[in-house]
C-alpha positions in Angstrom: 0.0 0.0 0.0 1.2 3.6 -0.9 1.9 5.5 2.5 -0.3 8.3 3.5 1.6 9.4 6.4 5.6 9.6 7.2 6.1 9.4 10.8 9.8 11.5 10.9 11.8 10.7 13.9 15.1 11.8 15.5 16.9 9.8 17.4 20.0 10.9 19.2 21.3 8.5 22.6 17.7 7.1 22.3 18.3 3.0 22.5 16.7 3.0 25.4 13.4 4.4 24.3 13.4 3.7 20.3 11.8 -0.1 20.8 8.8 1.6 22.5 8.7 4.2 19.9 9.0 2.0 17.3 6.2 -0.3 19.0 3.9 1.8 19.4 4.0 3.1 15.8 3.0 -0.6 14.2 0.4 -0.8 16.8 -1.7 2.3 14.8 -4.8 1.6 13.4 -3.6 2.6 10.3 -0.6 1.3 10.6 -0.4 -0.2 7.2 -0.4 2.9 5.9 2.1 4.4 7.6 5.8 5.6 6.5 8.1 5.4 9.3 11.8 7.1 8.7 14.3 6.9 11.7 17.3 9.6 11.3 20.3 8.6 13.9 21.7 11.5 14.4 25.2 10.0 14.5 24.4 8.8 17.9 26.7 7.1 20.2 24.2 4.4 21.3 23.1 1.7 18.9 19.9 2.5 17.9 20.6 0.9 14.1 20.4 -2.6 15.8 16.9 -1.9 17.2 15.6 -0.4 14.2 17.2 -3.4 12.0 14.6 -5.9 14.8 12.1 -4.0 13.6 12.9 -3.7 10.0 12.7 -7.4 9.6 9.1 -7.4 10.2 8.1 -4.3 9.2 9.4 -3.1 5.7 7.9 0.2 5.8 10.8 1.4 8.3 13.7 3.2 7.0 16.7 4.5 8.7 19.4 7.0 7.9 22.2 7.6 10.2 23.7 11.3 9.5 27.6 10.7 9.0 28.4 13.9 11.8 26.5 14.5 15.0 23.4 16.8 13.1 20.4 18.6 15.1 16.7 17.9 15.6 15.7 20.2 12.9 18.5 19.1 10.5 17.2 15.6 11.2 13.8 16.2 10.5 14.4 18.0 7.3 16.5 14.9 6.4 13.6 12.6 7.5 11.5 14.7 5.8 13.2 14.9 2.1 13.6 11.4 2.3 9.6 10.4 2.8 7.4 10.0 0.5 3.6 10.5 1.6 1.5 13.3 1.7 1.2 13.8 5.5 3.6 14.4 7.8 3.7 13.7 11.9 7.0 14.3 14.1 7.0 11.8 17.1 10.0 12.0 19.8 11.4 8.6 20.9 10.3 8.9 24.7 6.9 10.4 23.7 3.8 8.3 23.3 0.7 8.3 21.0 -2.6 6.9 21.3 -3.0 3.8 19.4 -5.9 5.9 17.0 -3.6 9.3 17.0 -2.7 8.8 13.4 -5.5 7.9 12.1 -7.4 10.8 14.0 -5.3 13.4 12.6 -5.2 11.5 9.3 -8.8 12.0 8.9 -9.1 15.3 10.3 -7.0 16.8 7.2 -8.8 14.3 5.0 -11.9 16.0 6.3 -10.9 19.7 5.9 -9.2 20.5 2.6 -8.5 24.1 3.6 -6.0 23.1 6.6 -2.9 23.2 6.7 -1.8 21.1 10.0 -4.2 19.8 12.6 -3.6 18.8 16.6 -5.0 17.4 19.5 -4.0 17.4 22.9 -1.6 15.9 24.9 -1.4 14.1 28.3 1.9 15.0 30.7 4.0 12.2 32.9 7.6 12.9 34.3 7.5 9.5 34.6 9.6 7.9 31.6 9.0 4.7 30.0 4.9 5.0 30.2 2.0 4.3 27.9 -0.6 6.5 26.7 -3.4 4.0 28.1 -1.3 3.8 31.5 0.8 6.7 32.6 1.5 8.4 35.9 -0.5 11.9 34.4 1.1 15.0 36.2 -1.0 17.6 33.4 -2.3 18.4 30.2 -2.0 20.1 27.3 -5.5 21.4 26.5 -6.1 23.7 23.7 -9.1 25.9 23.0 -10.4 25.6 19.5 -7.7 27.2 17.2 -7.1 31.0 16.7 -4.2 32.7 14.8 -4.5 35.4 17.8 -3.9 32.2 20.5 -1.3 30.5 18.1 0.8 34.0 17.9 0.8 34.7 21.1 1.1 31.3 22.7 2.8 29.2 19.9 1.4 25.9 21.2 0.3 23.1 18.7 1.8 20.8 21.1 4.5 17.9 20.3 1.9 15.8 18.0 0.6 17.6 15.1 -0.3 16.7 11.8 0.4 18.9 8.5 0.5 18.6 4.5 3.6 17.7 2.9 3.0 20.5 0.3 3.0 23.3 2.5 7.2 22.8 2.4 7.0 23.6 -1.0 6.2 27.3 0.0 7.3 27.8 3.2 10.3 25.8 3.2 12.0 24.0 5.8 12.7 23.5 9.6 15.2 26.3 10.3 18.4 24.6 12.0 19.7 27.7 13.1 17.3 26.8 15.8 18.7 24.5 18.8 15.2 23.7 21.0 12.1 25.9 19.9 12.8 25.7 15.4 9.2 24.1 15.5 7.4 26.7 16.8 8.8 28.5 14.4 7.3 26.3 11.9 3.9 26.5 13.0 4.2 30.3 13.3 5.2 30.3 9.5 2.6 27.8 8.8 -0.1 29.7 10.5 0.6 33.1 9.1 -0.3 31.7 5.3 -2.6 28.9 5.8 -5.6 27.5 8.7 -4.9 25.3 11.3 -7.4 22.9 12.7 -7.3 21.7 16.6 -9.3 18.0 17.8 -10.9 18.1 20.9 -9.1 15.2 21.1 -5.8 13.4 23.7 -3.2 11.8 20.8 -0.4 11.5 22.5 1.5 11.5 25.8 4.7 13.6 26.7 7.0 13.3 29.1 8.3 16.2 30.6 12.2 15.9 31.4 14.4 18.5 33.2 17.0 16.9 30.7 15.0 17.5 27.3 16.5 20.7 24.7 13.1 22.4 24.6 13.2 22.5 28.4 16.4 24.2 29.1 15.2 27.5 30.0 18.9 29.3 29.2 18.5 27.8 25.6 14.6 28.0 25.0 14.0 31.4 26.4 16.2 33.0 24.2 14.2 31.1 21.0 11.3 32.0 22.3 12.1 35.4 22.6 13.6 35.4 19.2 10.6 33.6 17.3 7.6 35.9 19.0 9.4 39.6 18.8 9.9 38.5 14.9 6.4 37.1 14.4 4.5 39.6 16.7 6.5 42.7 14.5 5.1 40.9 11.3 1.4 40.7 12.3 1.5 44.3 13.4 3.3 45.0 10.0 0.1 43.0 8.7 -2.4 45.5 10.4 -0.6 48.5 9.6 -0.9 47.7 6.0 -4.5 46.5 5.7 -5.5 49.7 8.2 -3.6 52.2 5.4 -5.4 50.3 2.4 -8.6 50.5 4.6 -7.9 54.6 4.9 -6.9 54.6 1.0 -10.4 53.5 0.1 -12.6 55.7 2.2 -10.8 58.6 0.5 
């Protein structure tokens, strides 16, 4: 079967989480359709023998190891250019989905030609090594129904979200010049150009580590910072213009 969705993942020191990842991916509902493209990024663990198990049952898995030690964003734009289908899902090796996540965002594109990227929400553990369907829960991400206003000024899609794979063909790529935050950044670009669509509904599980990029406050902060002063000049740019065209035509 052609492949609908490309599940992109980076794995950097993961061995200890990529069987579970891996697992829970061929467990989908809609597994069969799925795409599923590990990118080592030159990792010092041995991730490629995991992925190799798994590779003898499940064809549809690919891996890449990159030849020097490459980041997140590098990796997915790797992953990414090397996929094939026409929707696109990130998924972290200690993160978790629900078994019906793909095919829930799947259809919610399917179902709304005009979007861009959809999301759901997401269940919190700083337990690792949990399940969606059994975790130790310590919060939740849960969105209100999208907005462009909530999007700029909160830039939360979550770690689970669904998009087109033609929206890279206007917008580009993940910028690497980003350590932690680059996908915010993403959805930000998306957003400005195209609709977003939210699902009332919990696809996936993350756990929250002191340890992870994104939550190194003296390296996300400083993205943050970066990504909203840009985008928040550009709206306002936005509203400047369509207030002087506005004042041009009552003339």
């Amino acid at each position: 079967m052609i492949p609908t969705v490309s599940v992109i993942i980076s794995s950097y020191a993961s061995e200890a989480f990529i069987a579970e990842c891996l697992s829970d991916l061929v467990a989908q509902t809609i597994a069969d359709q799925l795409e599923i493209v590990v990118v080592d990024a030159s990792s010092p663990q041995n991730e490629r023998a995991v992925v190799e198990q798994y590779q003898k049952l499940h064809p549809n898995i690919s891996y890449i190891r990159a030849e020097t030690r490459i980041g997140i964003y590098a990796a997915w734009n790797l992953a990414i250019q090397c996929s094939s289908a026409p929707y696109i899902i990130t998924f972290s090796t200690n993160d978790r989905l629900a078994s019906n996540a793909c095919e829930l965002l799947k259809t919610a594109l399917d179902e709304h030609p005009d979007v861009m990227l959809v999301y759901g929400n997401t269940w919190l553990t700083l337990t690792p090594h949990q399940t969606f369907e059994a975790h130790i829960q310590c919060g939740a991400f849960d969105w209100p129904d999208y907005s462009f206003d909530f999007i700029l000024n909160n830039c939360c899609v979550g770690p689970h979200p669904m998009w087109r794979r033609i929206v890279h063909g206007t917008i580009g790529y993940f910028d690497e010049t980003f350590i932690a935050i680059g996908d915010q950044d993403m959805w930000l670009r998306i957003a400005e150009r195209y609709q977003m669509h939210h699902i009332p509904e919990y696809t996936g599980l993350y756990w929250y580590s002191e340890d992870g990029i994104g939550n190194k406050r003296d390296i996300a902060d400083p993205e943050i910072e970066r990504i909203r002063g840009h985008y928040l000049c550009r709206h306002d740019q936005r509203l400047q213009r369509i207030a002087q065209i506005s004042q041009m035509k009552q003339v």
